[in-house]
C-alpha positions in Angstrom: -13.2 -15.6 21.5 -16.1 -13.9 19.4 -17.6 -11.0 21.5 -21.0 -10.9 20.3 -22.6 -7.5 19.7 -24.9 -7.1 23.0 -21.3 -8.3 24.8 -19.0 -5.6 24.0 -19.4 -5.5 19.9 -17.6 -2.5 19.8 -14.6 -3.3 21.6 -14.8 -6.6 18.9 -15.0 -3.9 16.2 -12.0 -1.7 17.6 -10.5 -5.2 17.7 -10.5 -6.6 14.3 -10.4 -3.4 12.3 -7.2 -1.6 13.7 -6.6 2.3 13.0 -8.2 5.8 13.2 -7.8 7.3 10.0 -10.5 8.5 7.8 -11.0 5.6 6.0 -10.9 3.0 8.6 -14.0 5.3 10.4 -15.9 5.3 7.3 -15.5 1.3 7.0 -15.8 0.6 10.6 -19.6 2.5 10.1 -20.2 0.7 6.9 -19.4 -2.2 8.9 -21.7 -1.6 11.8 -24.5 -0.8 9.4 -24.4 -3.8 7.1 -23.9 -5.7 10.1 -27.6 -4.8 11.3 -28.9 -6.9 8.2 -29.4 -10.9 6.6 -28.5 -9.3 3.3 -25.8 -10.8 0.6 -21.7 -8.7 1.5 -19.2 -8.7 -1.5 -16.1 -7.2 -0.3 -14.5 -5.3 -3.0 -10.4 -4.6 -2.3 -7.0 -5.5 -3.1 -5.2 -8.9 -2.0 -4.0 -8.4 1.3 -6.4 -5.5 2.6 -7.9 -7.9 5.1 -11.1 -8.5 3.4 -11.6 -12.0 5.8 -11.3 -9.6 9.0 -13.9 -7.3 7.6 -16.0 -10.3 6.8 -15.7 -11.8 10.5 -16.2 -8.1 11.9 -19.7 -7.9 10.3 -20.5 -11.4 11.7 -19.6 -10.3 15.0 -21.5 -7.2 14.7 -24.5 -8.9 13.9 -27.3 -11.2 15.6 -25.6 -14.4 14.0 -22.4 -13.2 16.3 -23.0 -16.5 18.3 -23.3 -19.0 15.6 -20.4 -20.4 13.5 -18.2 -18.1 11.0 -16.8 -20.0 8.5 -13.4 -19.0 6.3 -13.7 -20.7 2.7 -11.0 -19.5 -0.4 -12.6 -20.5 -3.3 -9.3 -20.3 -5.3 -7.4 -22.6 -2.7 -9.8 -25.5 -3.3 -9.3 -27.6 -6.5 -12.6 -27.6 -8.8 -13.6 -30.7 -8.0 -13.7 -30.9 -4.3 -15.3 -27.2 -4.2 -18.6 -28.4 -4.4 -18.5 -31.2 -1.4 -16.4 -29.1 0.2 -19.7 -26.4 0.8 -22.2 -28.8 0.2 -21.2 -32.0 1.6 -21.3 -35.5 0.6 -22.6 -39.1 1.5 -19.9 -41.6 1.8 -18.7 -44.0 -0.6 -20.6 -41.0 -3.5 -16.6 -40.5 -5.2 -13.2 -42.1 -4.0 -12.1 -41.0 -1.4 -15.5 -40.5 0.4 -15.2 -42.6 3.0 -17.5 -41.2 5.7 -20.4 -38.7 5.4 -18.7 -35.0 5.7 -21.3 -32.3 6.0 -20.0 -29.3 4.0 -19.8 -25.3 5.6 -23.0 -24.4 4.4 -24.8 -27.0 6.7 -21.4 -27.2 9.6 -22.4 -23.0 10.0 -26.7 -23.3 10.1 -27.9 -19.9 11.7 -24.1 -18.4 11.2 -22.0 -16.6 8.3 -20.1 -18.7 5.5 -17.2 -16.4 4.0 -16.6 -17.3 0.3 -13.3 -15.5 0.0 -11.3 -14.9 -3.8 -15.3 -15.7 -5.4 -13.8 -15.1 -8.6 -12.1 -18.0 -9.0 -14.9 -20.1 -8.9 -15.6 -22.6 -11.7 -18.6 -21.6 -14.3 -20.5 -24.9 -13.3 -20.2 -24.3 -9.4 -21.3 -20.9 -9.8 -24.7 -22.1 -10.8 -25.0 -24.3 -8.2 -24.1 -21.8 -5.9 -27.0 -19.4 -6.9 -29.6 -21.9 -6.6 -28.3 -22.5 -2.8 -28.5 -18.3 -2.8 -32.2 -18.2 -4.6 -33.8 -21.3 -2.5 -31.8 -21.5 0.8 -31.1 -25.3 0.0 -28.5 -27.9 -0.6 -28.0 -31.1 -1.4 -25.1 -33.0 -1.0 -22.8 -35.0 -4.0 -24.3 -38.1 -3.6 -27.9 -37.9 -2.2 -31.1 -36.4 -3.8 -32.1 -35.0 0.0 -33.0 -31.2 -0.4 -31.9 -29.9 2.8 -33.1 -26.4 4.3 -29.8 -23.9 4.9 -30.1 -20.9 7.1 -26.8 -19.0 6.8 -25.5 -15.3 5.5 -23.4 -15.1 2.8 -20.2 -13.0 2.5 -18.3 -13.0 -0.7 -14.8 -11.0 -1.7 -12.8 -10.3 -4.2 -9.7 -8.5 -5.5 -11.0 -9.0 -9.4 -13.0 -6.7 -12.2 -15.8 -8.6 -11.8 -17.6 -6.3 -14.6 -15.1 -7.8 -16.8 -15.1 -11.1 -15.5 -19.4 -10.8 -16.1 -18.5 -9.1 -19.8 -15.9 -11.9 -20.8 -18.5 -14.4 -19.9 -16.3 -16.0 -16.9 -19.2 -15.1 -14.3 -22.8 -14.8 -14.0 -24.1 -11.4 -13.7 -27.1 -12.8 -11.5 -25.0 -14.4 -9.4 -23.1 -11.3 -8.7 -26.4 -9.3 -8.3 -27.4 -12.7 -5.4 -24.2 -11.8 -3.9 -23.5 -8.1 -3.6 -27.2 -6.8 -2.6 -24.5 -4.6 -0.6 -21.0 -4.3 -2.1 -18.7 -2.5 0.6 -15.2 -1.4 -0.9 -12.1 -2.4 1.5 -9.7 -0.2 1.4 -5.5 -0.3 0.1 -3.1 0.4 3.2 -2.1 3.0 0.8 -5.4 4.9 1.6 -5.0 4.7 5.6 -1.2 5.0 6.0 -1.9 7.1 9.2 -2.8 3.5 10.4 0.4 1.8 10.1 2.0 2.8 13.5 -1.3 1.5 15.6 -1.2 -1.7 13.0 2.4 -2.6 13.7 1.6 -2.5 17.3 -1.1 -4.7 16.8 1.0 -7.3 15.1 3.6 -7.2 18.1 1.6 -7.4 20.6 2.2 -11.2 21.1 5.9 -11.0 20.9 7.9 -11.4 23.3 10.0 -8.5 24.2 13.3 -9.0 23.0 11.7 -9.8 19.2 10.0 -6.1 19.3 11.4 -4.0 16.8 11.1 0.3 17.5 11.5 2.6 14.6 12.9 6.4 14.7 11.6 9.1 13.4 12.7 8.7 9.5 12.2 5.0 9.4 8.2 5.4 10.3 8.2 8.4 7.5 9.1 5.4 5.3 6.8 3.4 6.3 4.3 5.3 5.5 5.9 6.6 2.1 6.0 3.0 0.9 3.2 1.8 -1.7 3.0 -1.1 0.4 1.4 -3.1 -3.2 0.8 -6.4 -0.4 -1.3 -4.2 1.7 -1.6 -5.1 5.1 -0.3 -8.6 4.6 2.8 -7.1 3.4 2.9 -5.0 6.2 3.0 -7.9 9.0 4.9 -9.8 7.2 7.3 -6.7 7.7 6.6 -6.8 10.9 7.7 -10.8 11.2 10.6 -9.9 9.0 12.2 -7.0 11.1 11.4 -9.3 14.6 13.8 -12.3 13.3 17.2 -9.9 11.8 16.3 -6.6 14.5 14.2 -7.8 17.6 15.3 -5.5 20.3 16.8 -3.1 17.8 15.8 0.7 17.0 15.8 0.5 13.3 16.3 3.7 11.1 15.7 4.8 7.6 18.3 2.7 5.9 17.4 -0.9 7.9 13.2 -0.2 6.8 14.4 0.1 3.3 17.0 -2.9 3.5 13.7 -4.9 5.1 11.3 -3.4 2.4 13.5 -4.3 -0.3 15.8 -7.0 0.8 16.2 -8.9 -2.7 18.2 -5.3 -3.0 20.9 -6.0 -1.2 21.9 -9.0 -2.9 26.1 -8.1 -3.6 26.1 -6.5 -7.0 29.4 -8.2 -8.5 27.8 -11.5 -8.6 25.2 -12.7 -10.4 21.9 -14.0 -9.0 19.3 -15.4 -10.8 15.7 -13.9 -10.6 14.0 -16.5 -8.4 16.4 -18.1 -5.5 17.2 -21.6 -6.4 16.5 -24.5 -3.9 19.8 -26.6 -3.5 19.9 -30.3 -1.4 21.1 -29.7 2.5 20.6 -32.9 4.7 17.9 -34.2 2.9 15.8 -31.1 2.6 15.5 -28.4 0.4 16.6 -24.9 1.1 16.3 -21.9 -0.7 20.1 -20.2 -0.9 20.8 -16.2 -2.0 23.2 -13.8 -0.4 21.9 -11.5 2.2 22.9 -8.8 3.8 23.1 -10.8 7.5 26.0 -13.7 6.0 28.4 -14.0 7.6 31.8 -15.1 7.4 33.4 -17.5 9.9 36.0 -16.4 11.4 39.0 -18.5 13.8 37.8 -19.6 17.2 34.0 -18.3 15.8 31.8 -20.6 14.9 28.8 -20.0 12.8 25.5 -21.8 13.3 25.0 -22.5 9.7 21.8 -24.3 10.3 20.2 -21.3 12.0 21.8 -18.9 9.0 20.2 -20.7 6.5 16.7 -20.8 8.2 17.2 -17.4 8.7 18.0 -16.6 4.8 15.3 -19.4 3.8 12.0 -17.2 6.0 13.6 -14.1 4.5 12.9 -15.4 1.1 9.5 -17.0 2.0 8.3 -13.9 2.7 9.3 -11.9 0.0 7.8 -14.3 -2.0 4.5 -14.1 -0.7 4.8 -10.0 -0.8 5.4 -10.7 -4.5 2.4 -13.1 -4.9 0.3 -11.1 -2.9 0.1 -14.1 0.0 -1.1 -16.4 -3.1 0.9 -19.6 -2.0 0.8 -21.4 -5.7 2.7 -18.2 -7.4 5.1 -17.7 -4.5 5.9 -21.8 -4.4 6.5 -21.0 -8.4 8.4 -18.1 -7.4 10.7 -20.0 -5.0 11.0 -23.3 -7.4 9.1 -25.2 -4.8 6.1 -27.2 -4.6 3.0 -26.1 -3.3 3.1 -28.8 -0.6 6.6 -28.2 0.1 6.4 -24.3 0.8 3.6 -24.8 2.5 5.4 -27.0 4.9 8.2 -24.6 5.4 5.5 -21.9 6.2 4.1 -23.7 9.0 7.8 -24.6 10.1 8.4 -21.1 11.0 5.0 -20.3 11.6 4.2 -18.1 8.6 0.9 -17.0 8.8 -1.5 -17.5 5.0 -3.0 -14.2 4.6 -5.9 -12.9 5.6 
C-alpha cells in the first residue's frame, strides 16, 4: 500500500530506502527535499542501486503520493512499441491494435511516470518525448487529438550521458527537460554498513526455516565484497543462500562459495564459459557441476528433478549478477532465449531488478 506523506511518509521513507549509514541519510534528505516539488528527477547510479525505489520514494513523499506511480524501462520495450506504449493508441492505427489502449502518461494523470534506463531510448522518440516535457501534451499513434497530461517525470540512468549528448546519441535539451534536479544514487559499495539491516529486509517474508544467519567472519565478507550488482546482487544473494542454507549459520567459506559459485566448479574437468542448456523431458535446463551434487548412493535415492532445479536457479542468478539484472545479456549468457529465461524466472519466482 502507498502511505502518502500526511499518513505516515516517513515510516514509507524508512520503508523503501533501508539502512543508516551516511549515505543513505544524505539520500533519504535529498529525497524528502525533491519530494516537496513538480520539478523534472534523473536518477544518476549504477544498475542495481535501486534507482525505481528511490523513484517511488519521492512519489510517496510528495503531494502526488495518492495518484498512480507508474514503472516504465525504456530499454525493455522494443523501439517501436515505446511510443504507444507512453502515449497510447486508437485501435485498428498498426496491427495489432485492436482496441484503444491509453498509454502511462494518460493511465497516471495527476501522478508520477518513472522512465527507467532513459538512455536507451531511440533518437526519434526522444524528441517526441520533449515535446510531451515542453507542452504537457500527447497524442496518441493514430489520432490528431492533442490531449492535456498532468504527471511528474522521473528519469534514471546507469550511462555517461555527457558522452551519450557528445556522441550525438541524445539530446542535450532533453537532458536539461529531465534533470532540472539530478540526484546521484549511490553503489552498495558506498553504504556497506547497510548490508546487515538490508539482508533482513529481504528475509523478512521468508519463512523461517529458509532464513539464513551469518557469523561473525561471513558478515566481514559481506561487506568486503565489491558487490559490482549492487543491491540487486545482494538479494539475489539473499535468495541464493535461502534455497542451498535456509536454517543454516553460514561462515566465511559458504559466503564466498555463494558469492562466487561458478568457482567451485571441479577443476579437473573442463567447463565451458557459459553453462550449456541440454533437452530434459521436453524442457530445457541449464547443467554445470556444483558444489551441492550429489551422488546416489544404494537404498538413496536422489530427487533428480529437484537437483537440477536447484543447479538451474543457481545459474539464473549468477547470470543476472553478471548482466547486472539485464535479462537480454543474461538469456545470451545462459544460451537461452529471452522468452524462455524469462519463463524460468517466474517459475522460481525470480524477481527482475529494481
Amino acid at each position: 500500500m502507498t502511505v502518502g506523506h500526511n499518513e505516515g511518509g516517513q515510516a514509507a521513507l524508512e520503508t523503501l530506502i533501508i539502512g543508516t549509514s551516511p549515505a543513505t541519510q544524505r539520500l533519504r534528505e535529498m529525497i524528502r527535499r525533491v519530494a516537496r516539488s513538480n520539478a523534472s528527477v534523473m536518477l544518476c547510479g549504477p544498475s542495481g542501486s535501486g534507482k525505481e525505489l528511490v523513484a517511488r520514494a519521492i512519489h510517496d513523499e510528495g503531494v502526488r503520493s495518492g495518484k498512480p506511480f507508474a514503472a516504465i524501462n525504456c530499454g525493455a520495450i522494443p523501439g517501436e512499441l515505446i511510443e504507444s506504449e507512453l502515449f497510447g493508441h486508437e485501435k485498428g492505427s498498426f496491427t495489432g491494435a485492436t482496441a484503444r489502449r491509453l498509454g502511462h502518461f494518460e493511465a497516471s494523470e495527476g501522478g508520477t511516470v518513472f522512465l527507467d534506463e532513459i538512455g536507451d531510448m531511440r533518437f526519434d522518440m526522444q524528441v517526441k518525448l520533449l515535446r510531451v516535457l515542453e507542452d504537457r501534451t500527447i497524442v496518441r499513434v493514430g489520432s490528431s487529438d492533442v490531449r492535456h497530461v498532468d504527471v511528474r517525470v522521473i528519469s534514471a540512468t546507469h550511462q555517461d550521458l555527457d558522452a551519450a549528448i557528445a556522441e550525438g546519441k541524445f539530446r542535450e535539451d532533453l537532458f536539461f527537460r529531465l534533470g532540472v534536479v539530478v540526484l546521484q544514487v549511490p553503489s552498495l559499495a558506498s553504504r556497506v554498513e547497510d548490508i546487515p539491516a538490508l539482508i533482513r529486509h529481504f528475509q523478512r517474508k521468508m519463512p523461517g526455516e529458509a532464513k539464513c544467519r551469518f557469523d561473525d567472519e561471513a558478515m566481514m565478507l559481506l561487506m568486503q565484497h565489491r558487490w559490482p550488482g549492487n543491491v540487486r546482487e545482494l538479494r539475489n544473494f539473499v535468495e541464493r543462500a535461502s534455497v542451498l542454507h535456509g536454517g543454516e549459520t553460514l561462515g566465511a567459506h559458504d559466503v564466498a562459495m555463494l558469492l562466487n559459485p561458478t568457482a567451485a566448479l571441479a577443476p579437473a574437468r573442463a567447463v565451458p564459459s557459459s553453462p550449456a542448456p541440454v533437452q530434459a523431458g521436453g524442457e530445457e535446463f541449464i547443467t554445470a557441476a556444483a558444489p551441492h551434487a550429489k551422488t546416489p548412493a544404494p537404498g538413496r535415492p536422489i530427487d533428480l528433478k529437484r537437483e537440477i532445479e536447484t543447479i538451474e536457479l543457481e545459474q539464473i542468478h549468477v547470470a543476472l549478477d553478471l548482466a547486472d539484472g539485464i535479462i537480454s545479456e543474461a538469456a545470451r549468457l545462459l544460451t537461452l532465449k529471452r522468452t524462455t529465461l524469462i519463463e524460468k524466472m517466474r517459475k522460481y519466482g525470480v524477481q527482475q531488478a529494481a
